[in-house]
GUNU-916475 format. One record per residue: residue in one letter; y, z, x of N, C-alpha, C in turn. Coordinates in pm, whole numbers, plus 50000, padded with zeros to 5 digits. Example, Ala and Ser with C-alpha at 12.3 -4.5 7.8 and 13.67 -1.06 7.14 Angstrom:
% GUNU-916475
A494315078051319495505078051230496705078051320S497755070851285498945071451367500035078751290
//
This chain:
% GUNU-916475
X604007992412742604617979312768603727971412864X603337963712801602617948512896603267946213001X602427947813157602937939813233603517927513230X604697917813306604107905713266603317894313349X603227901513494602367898213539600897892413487X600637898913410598837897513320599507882313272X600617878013220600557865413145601367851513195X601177857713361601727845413452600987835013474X600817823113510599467816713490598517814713395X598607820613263598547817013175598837807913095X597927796213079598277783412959598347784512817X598537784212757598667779612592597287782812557X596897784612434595717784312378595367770312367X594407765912354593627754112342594257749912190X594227759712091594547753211969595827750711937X596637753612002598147756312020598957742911931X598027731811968598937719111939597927710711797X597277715311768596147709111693595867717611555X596147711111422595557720511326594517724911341X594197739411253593497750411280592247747611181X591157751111217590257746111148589917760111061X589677755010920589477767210840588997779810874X590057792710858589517807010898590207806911050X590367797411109590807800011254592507805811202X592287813611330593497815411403594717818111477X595957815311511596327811411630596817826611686X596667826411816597017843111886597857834412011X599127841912030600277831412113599907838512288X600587836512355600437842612469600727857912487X601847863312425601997873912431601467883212268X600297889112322599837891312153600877902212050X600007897311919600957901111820600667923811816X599887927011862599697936711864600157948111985X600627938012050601277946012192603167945012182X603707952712251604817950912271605567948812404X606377942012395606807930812544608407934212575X608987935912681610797931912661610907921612666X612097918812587612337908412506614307908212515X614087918612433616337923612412616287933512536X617097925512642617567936212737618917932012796X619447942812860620927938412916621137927013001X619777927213071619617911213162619357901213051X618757899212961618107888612888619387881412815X620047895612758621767887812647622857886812746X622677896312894624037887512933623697873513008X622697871713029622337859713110621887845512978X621997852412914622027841512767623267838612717X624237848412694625497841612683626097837512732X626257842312921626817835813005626467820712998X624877812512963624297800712930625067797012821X625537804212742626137798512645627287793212668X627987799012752629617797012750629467787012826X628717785012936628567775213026628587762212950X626857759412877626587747112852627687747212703X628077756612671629047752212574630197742312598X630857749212744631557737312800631747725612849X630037725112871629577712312937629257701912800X629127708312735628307697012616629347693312521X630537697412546631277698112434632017687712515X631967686212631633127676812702631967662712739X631117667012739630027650012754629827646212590X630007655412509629697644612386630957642312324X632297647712353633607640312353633297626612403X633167623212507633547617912621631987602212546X631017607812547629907598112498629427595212348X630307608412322628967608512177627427609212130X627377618712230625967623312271625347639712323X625147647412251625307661512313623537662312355X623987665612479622747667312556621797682812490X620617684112500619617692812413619977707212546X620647717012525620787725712645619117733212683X618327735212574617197742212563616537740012735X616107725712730614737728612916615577729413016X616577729313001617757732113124618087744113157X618237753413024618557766613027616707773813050X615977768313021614947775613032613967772813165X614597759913208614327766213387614867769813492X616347774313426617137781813501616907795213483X616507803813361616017814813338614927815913387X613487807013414612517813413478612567811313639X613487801013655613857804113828614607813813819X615097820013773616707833913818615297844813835X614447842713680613537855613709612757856813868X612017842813862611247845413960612117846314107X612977845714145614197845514222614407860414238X614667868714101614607882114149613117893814120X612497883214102610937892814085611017898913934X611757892613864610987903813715609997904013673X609507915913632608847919013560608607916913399X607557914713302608017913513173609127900813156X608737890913230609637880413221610037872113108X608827869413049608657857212996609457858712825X608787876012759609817875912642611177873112667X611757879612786613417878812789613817864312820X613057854212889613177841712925613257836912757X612487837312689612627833512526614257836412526X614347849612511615907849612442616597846012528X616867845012622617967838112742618347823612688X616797817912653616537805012596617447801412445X616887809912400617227809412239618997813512212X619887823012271620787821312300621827811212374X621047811012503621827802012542621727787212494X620967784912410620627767912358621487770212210X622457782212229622887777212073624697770112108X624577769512237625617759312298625487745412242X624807735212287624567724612227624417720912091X624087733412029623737729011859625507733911794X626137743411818627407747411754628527732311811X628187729611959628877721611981628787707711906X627847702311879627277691411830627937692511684X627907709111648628497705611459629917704311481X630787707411613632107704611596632467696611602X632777689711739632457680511780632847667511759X631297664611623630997657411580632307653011438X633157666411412634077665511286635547667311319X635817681111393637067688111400637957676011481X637737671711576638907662211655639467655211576X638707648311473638967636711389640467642211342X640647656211301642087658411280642837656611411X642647658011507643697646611628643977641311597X642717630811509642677614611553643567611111457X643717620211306644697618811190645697621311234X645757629811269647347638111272648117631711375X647637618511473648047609911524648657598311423X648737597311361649087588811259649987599411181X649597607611113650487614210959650957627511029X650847629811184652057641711234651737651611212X653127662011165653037672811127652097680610984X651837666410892651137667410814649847670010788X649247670010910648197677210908648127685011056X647397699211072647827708111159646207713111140X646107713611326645257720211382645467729211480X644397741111397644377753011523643067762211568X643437770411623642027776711713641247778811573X642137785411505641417794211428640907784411371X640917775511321640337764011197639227763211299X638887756911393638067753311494637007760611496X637317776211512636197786611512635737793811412X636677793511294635757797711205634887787911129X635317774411161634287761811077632937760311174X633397768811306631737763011411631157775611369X632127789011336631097799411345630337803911217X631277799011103630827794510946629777790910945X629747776210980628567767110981627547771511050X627367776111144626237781111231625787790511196X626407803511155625897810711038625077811210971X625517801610838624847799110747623677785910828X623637783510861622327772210914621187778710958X621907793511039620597803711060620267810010939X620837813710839620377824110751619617808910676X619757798910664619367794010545618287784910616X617767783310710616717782110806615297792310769X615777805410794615007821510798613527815510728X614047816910586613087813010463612117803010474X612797793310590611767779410591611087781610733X611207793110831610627795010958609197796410916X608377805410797607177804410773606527789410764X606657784810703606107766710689606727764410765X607567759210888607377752010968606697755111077X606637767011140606277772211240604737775711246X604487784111078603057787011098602197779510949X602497776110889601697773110794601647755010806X602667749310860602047738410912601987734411068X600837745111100600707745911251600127736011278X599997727411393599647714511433599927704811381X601107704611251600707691911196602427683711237X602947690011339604237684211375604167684411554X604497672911610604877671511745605697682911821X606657687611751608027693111818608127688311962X608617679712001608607671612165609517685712188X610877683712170611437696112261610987711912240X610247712112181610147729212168608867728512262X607897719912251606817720512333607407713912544X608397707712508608947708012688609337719412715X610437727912621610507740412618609717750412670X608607748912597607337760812606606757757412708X606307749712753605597746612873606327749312978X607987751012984608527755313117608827770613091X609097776212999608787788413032607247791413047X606367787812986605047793613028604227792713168X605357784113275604447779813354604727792713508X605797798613419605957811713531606757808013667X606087809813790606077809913895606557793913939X605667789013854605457777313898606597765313870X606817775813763608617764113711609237767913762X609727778413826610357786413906610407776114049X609547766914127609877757214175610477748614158X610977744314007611577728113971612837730113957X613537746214001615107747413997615407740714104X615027741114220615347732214317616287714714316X614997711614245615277692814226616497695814155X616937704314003617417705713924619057702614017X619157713514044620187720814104620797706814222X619937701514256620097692514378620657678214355X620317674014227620527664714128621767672514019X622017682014012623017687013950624557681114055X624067686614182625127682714256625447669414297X624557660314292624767651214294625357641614199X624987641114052625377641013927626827647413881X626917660213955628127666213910629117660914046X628947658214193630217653214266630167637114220X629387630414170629327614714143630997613113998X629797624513934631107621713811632897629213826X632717637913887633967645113984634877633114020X634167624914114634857617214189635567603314086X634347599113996634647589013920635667591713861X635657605113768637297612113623637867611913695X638207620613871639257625213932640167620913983X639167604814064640027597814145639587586014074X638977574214006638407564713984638657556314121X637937563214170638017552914280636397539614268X635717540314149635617528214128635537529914010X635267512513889634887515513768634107523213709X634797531413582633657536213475633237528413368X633857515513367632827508613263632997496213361X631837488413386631347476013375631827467113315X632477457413307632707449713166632617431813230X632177424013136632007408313192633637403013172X634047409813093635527405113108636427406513223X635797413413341636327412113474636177401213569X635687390513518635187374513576635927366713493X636167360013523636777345513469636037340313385X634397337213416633577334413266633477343313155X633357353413183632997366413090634527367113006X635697364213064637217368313016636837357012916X636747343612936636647334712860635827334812749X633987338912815633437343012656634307350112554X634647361612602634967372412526636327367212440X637027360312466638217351912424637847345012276X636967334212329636447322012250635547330412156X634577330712194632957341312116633137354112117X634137357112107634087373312098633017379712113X632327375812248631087384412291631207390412443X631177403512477631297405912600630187417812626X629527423112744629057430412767629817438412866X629067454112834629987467412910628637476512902X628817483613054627977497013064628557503213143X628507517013122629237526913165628537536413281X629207534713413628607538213544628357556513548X629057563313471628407576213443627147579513482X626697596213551625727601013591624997606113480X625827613213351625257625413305624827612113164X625747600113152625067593113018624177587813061X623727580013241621957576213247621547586413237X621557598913302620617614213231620247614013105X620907611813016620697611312866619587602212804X620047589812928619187579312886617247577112879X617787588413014616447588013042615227598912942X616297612112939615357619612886615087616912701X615857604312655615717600812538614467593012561X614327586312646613487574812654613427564112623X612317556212670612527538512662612587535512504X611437539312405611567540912267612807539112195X613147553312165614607552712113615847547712183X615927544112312617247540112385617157525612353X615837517512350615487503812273616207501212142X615607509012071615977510311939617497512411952X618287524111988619777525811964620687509712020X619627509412150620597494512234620507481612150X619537482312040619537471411999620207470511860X620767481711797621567486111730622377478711734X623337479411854624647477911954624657461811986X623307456212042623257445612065623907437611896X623227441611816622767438711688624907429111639X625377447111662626677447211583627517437011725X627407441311854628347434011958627867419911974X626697414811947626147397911975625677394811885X625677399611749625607391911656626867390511532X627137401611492628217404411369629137401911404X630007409711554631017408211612631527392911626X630797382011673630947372211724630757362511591X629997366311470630197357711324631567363011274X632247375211298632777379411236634247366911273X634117368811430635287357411474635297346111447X634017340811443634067325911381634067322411252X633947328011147634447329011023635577329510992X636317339911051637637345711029638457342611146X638477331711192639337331011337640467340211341X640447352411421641617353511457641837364011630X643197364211642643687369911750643017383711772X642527391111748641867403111762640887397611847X640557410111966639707409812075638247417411980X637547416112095635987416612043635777432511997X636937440912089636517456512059637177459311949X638467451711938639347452911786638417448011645X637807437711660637017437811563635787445211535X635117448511663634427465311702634957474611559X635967478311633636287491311575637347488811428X637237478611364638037479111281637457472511194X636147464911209635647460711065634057461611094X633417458911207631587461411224631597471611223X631547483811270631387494511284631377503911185X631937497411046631587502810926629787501810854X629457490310927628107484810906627607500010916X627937504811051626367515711124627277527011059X628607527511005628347542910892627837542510754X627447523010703626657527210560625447531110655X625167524010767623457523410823622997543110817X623797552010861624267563610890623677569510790X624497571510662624657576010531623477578610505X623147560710469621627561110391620477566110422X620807566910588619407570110692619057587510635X620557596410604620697609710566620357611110454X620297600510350619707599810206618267599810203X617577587210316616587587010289615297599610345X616287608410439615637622210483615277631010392X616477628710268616567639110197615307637910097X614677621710066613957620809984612537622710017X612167619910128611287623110248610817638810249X611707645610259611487663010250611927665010136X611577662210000611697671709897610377678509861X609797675609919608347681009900608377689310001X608897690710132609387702110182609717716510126X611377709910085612487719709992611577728409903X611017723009806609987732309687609247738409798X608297734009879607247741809912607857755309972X608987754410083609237765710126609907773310073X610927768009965611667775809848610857785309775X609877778409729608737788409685607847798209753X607757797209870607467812509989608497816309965X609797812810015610757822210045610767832809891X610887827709748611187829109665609987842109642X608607837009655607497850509638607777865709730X608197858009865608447866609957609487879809884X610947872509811611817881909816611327886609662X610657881709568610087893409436608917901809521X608787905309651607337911409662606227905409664X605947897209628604507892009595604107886909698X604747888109852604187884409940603207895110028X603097891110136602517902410216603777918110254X603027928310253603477942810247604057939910385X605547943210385606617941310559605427952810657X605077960810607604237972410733603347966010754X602377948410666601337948910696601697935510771X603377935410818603257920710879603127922110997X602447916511114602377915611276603827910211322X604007919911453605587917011542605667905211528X604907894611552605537880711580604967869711410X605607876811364605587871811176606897880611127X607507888411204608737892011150610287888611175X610237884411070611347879211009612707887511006X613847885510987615257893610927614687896110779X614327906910702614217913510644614757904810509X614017900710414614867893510300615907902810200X615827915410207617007922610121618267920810301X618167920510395619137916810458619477901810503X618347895810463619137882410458619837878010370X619517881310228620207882610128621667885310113X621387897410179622757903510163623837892510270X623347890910388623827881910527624187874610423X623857866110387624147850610326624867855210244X624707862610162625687867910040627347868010135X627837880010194628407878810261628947870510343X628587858210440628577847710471629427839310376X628717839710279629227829110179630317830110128X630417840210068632017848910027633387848510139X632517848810274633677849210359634007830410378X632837823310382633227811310344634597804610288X633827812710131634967807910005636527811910037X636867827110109638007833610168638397822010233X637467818810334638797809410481638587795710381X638197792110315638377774510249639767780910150X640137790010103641157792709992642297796810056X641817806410151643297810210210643717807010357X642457798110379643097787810525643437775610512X642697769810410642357754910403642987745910253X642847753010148642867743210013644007751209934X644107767009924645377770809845645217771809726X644067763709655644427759709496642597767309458X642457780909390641447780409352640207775409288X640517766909184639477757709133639177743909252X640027741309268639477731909435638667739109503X638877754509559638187759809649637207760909604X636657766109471635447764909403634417749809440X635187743409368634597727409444633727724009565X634987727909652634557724209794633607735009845X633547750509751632857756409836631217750909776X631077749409635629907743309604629327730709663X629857724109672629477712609759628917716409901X629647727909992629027728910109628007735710066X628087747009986626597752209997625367748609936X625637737309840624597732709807623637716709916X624637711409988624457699610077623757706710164X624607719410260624087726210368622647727410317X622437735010167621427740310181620437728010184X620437715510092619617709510079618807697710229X620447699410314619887693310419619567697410517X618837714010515618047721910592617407715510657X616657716110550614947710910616614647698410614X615827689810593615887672210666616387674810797X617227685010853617267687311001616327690111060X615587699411015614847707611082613167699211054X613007688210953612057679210977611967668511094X613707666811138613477654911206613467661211337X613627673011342613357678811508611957682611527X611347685811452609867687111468609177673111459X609707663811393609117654211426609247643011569X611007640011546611057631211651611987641011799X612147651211780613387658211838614907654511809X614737647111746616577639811689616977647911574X618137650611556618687657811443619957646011413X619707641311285620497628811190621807639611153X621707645911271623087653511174624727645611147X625047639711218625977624611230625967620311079X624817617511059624757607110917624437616210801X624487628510826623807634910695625857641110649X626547639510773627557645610786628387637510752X628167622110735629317613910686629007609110554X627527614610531626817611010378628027621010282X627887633910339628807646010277630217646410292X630827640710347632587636110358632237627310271X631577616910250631937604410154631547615309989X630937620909973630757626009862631537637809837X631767648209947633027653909890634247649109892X634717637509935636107633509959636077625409818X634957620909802635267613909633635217623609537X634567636809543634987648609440636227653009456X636697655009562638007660309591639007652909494X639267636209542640177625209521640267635709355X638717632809281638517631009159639077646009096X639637654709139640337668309108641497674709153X642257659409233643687662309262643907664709393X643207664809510642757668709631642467655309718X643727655209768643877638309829644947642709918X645477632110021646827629110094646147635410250X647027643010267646777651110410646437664310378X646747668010258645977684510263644487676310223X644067669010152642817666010111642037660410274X642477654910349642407651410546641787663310561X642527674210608642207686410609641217692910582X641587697810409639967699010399638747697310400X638757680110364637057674410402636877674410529X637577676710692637137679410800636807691810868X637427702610759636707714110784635597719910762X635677715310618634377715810542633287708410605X633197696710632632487684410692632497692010863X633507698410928632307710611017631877716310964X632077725610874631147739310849629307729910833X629357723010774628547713910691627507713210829X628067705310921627467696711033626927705111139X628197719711124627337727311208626177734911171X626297739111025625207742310992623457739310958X623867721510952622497714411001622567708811107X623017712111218622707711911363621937727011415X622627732711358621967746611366620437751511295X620327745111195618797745311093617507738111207X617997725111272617607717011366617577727011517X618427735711502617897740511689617157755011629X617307761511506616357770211503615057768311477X615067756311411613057750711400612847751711513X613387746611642612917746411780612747761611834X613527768311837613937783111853612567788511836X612447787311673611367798011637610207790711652X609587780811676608257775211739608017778811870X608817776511935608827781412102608397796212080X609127805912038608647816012041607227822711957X607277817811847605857811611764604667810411916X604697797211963603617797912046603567808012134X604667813312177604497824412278604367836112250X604697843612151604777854712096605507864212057X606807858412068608157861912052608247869011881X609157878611868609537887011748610377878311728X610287871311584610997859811526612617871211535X612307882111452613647889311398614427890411525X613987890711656614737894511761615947879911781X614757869411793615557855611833616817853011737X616627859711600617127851911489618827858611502X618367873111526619657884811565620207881211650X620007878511799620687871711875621317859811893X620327852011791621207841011789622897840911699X622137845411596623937850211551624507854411706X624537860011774625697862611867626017853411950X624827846012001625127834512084625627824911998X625727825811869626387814511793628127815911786X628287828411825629817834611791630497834611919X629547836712084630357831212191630387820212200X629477809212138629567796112137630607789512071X631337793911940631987792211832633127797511938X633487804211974634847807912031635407796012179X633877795112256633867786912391634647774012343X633367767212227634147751812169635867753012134X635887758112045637277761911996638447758112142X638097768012209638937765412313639077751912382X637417750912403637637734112524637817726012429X637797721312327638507712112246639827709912227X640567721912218641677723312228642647722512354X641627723412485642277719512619642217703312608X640887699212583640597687812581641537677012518X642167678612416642867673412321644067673012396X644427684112450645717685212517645807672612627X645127670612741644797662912865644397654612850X643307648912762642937637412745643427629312597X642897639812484643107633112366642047626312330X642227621712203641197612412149641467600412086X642977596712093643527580312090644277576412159X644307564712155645217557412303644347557312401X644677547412538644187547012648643877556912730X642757555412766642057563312846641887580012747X641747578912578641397592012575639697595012547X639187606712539637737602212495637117601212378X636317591712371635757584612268635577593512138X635257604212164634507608412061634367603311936X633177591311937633167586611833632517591511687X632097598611708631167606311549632677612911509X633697616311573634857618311501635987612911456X635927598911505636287585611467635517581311335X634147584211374633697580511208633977584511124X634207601911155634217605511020636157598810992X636887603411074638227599610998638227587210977X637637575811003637797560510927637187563710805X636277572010823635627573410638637227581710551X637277588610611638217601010536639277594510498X640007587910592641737581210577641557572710421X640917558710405640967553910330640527561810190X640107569610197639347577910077640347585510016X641047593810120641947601510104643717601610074X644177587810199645367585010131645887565810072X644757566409983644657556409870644197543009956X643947540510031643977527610093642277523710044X642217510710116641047504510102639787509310182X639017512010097638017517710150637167501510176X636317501610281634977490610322633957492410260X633847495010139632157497010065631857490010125X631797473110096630887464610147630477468510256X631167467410331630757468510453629627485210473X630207493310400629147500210419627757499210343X628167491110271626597486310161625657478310264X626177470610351625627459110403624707472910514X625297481810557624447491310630623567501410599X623827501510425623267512410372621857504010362X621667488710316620937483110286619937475010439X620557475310518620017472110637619147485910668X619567499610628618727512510684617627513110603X617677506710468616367505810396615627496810444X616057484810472614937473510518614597478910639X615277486810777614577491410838613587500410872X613627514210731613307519510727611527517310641X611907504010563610557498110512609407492810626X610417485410713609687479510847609127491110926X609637504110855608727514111012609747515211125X611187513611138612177514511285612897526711208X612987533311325614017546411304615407539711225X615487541211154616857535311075618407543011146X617637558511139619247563411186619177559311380X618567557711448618567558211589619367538011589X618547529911487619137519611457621097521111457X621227523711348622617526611258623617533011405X622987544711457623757549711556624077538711657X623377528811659623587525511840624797510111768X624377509811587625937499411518627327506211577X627317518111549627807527011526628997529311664X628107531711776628497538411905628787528611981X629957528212073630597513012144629467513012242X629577496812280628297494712347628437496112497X629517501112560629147507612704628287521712699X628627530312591627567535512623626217541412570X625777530712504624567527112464623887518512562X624347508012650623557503512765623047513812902X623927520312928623397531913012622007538712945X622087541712799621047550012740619847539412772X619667524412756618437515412765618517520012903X619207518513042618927517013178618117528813201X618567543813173618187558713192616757554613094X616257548013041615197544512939614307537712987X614617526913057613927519613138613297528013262X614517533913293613557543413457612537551013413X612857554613269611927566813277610167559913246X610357545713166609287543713191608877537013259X609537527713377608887525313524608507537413576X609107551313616608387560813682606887562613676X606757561613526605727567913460604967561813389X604517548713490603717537113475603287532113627X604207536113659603197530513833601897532613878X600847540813830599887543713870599047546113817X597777541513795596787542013761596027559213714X596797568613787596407582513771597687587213701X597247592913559597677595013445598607612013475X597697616613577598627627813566599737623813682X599757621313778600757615313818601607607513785X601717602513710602417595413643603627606013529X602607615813505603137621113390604167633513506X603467640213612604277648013730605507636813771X605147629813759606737615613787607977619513707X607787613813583607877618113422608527630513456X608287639913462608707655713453609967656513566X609537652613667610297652113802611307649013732X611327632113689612487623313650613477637613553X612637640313459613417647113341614567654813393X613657665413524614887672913602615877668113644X615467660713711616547651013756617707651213687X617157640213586618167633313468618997649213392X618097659013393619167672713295619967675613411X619727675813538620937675413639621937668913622X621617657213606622747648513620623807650913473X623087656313388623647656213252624887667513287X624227682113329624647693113338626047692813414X625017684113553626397685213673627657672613630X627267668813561628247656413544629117658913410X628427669913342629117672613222630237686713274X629597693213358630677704413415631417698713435X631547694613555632357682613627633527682013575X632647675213453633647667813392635107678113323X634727691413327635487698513239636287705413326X635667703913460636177709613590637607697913627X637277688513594637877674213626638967675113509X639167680613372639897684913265640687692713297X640397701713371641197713713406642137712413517X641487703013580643007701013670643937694013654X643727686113566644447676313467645377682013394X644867693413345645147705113225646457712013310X646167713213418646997719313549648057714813615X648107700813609648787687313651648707681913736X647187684813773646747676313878646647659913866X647087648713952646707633013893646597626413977X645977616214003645907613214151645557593014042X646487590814143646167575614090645787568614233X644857553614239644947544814351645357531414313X645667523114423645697509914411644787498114419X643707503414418642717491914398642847480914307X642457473514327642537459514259641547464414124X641447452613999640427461413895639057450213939X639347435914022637937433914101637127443214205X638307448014232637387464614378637027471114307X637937477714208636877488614141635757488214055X635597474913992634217468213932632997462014018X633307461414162632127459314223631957469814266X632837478014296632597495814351632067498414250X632457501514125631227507914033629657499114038X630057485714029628337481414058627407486814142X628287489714297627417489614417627027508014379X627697513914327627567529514347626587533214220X626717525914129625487523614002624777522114030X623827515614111622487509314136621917516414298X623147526714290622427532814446621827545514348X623047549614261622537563114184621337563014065X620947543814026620007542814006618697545214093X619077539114179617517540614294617437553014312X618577564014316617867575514386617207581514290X617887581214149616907587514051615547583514067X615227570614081613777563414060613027566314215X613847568014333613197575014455612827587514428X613717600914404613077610214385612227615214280X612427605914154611117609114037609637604314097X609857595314191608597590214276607937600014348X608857606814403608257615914504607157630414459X607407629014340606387637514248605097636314288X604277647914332603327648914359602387660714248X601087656414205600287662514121600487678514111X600407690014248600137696214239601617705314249X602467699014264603757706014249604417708314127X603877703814032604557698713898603577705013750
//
């Protein structure tokens, strides 16, 4: 067994990021001919404990925003500070799996999430008629995640090694660089942790006590009440710690792009929509009840046009996988540790199994009627499968996973197969939101294992190890969500005043309701977005980062431009490029602090709620809107003070 001392201080290979020039090639940090720990009792319990954690945290900030923070560089410089904290030895494999486990928090959460509430949001309307429970919850996150790893496996060769250099991966390479840096990342828990607390008592105080505003709004002035009246135009940003965190580590780029989305639908559509159609409806009522269909055609199409994008993908790796399992590939004894895979007569079999247990919970949890279950189970496994490697393209390319829109592309198409075979009302509710998780989690999951297995790819990680564990961290993750959703729902809810937004589950049930119990569906309106994602997508603009920010109410999409903006004032002040970029990094910590601590918080802040804790004040709603101003722009500066304070050689 390799010290791991020998591979502390150790950088990346030179070729690491750059295609390989014929005959070359790539040898990771930990070589393929040696053997490393990797699976140990420290490595899986300190990975699932990450799991349960950021499971809770991410599942209650992307309720709450509609935004699930990436758990991966958060969890992976908390694992190489714990190591270097207690001196391990052989660090760096077990830091992989700590990593790779505990980051399957954010991806299971993201496929729920994004679907299951929406039965709240129904069953607020049609009652007893449609019914949610744990169990539906966890077997659609642990379904879906499942199958997203097994049906990933096959495509880990081409993405990882056969088109080496020819993809960015932004997060797998922030990833890799903080575990590889040893010792030395093992310093940046500090800021982390420090900005956690700050981030996490900021947002504490805001849920617990509001003792000032959480949204901003111009409708708290006498001019702004009046715009918003007449022009149905108002502006809102949301004083939250952990959504500028978000903002920032998205960046100026895409937070541009999403804000102008938002701008797009709140100051332009919104405000034709009133003057056309004069009527009594406020600016958010026409928000959410007739624009906002725009950014789910914008959505859809953006998931269509992925799919057409990677079909030259689909064949290429279908066809490895396919040589691989007749033999005709390379001899398994003659493959090197870090080229091995889960075994294709046991992935086979996995998925086989998998699938079958699928078809079981859709028949005898969900639909009742066998030829329906047939239906619905073909539809998931053929969508899941096909929108693999449109997940797992757009994380290697941009780090974004379109899973949102690939997920309301597939409710609109199974809910019109359904209608079309007798499968409508509230049992038809039902099923397309279970299904539509299994679906979502499983290409959220295709999307965090491309990352998974590159990270360990460059480093030297035994693919088969990450892939095994992750099934487990997918199954404490699948149980964690289940639960905080279900507290969540209880205390807050997801309609009526003051519940949380979760809007990707709002989308999907405005798609579902009309589809399902006969009413009018908005084509137009979704044509007008399906066709706006092509013209944007002709012009060269992210279409889905577009569509999302139609999509997502615009308080908190302005936080994402502000957290966007800092990050690139930090990391422009100076003429010396690496400083700038040590700024940059600083900031990032920062900002995953604020995400982390503000997303606990927040669940910490649930629970006492959950408990019957309530604490109301009397502030005026002018005190508490300049209190949120003045306390916004202090927790702005400090972010932009301490990303300053970054110095070259610390970083």
């Amino acid at each position: 067994m390799q010290d791991e001392k020998k591979t502390k201080g150790v950088d990346l290979p030179e070729n690491a990021f750059r295609e390989l020039n014929p005959g070359e090639k790539y040898v990771p940090v930990m070589k393929p001919d040696q053997n490393y720990a990797e699976v140990t009792p420290y490595s899986v319990g300190v990975g699932l404990l990450m799991a349960v954690i950021f499971s809770a945290a991410t599942a209650y900030l992307g309720l709450k925003v509609g935004q699930v923070f990436e758990a991966a560089i958060p969890i992976a410089i908390i694992a190489v500070g714990m190591s270097g904290a207690l001196r391990k030895k052989n660090a760096l494999g077990q830091n992989v799996i700590i990593q790779s486990i505990g980051a399957s928090s954010g991806i299971v959460v993201a496929g729920a999430i994004f679907t299951l509430p929406a039965l709240y949001i129904l069953q607020a309307t049609y009652g007893s008629e449609i019914t949610v429970s744990f169990l539906e919850i966890f077997l659609s996150s642990l379904l879906g995640g499942v199958l997203g790893i097994l049906f990933f496996i096959p495509f880990r060769k081409y993405f990882c090694s056969d088109m080496h250099g020819k993809f960015p991966f932004p997060e797998a390479t922030a990833t890799t660089q903080v575990l590889i840096s040893g010792e030395k990342a093992g310093n940046q828990v500090k800021p982390l942790i420090i900005a956690g607390l700050v981030g996490g008592i900021y947002d504490f105080l805001l849920s617990t006590f509001h003792w000032w505003a959480e949204v901003i709004t111009t409708k708290a002035t006498a001019w702004g009440a009046e715009v918003a009246d007449q022009a149905k135009m108002v502006f809102k940003v949301n004083t939250g710690a952990a959504v500028l965190g978000l903002g920032y580590i998205v960046g100026l780029k895409y937070s541009f792009i999403i804000f102008a989305g938002s701008a797009f639908i709140w100051f332009v559509i919104t405000p034709l929509i009133g003057y056309i159609a004069p009527t009594e409806l406020s600016a958010d009522e026409i928000f959410t009840g007739q624009a906002r269909y725009i950014g789910i055609g914008g959505i859809a199409m953006s998931g269509i046009i992925g799919i057409i994008k990677s079909w030259s993908i689909i064949r290429g790796a279908v066809g490895l996988a396919g040589r691989e399992i007749k033999g005709k590939g390379v001899s398994v004894k003659d493959i090197v540790r870090t080229q091995k895979d889960i075994s294709m007569k046991v992935l086979t079999f996995a998925l086989i199994a998998a699938l079958l247990i699928t078809f079981v919970f859709f028949y005898f949890g969900v639909i009742h009627n066998f030829g329906q279950t047939v239906v619905a189970f073909l539809v998931v496994t053929i969508i899941a499968f096909l929108f693999t490697t449109v997940a797992a393209n757009a994380i290697a390319i941009v780090g974004s996973n379109p899973v949102s829109g690939m997920t309301l592309m597939t409710l609109i198409i199974a809910s019109a197969i359904f209608v079309a075979i007798g499968l409508k009302g509230a049992g038809g509710i039902v099923a397309s939101m279970i299904i539509g998780g299994v679906v979502c989690t499983a290409l959220s999951m295709a999307g965090g294992m491309v990352t998974d297995m590159k990270i360990g790819y460059w480093l030297g990680s035994t693919p088969q190890k990450q892939q095994t564990w992750k099934l487990v961290g997918t199954f404490v993750s699948a149980i964690t969500v289940g639960g905080v959703i279900m507290v969540l729902a209880k205390v807050y809810g997801f309609t009526g005043d003051n519940a949380l937004a979760a809007p990707q589950a709002n989308a999907m049930a405005a798609v579902i309701e009309p589809l399902m119990m006969g009413g009018d569906t908005p084509w137009m309106l979704y044509g007008v977005g399906a066709i706006l994602a092509v013209l944007l997508n002709w012009l060269g603009v992210p279409a889905l980062a577009f569509s999302l920010g139609m999509f997502i109410p615009l308080q908190l999409n302005t936080p994402l431009l502000v957290g966007g903006l800092i990050s690139w004032f930090v990391s422009t002040r100076s003429k010396d490029n690496d400083l700038n970029e040590a700024r940059k990094n600083r900031g990032t910590l920062l900002a995953s602090g604020f995400i982390a601590g503000g997303a606990l918080m927040g669940v910490v802040s649930a629970g006492m709620r959950f408990g019957g804790f309530e604490y109301t004040n009397n502030l005026s709603e002018g005190t508490l809107q300049l209190g949120g101003l003045v306390v916004y722009i202090l927790l702005i500066a400090y972010l932009i003070w301490d990303s300053m304070r970054a110095k070259k050689e610390t970083l």
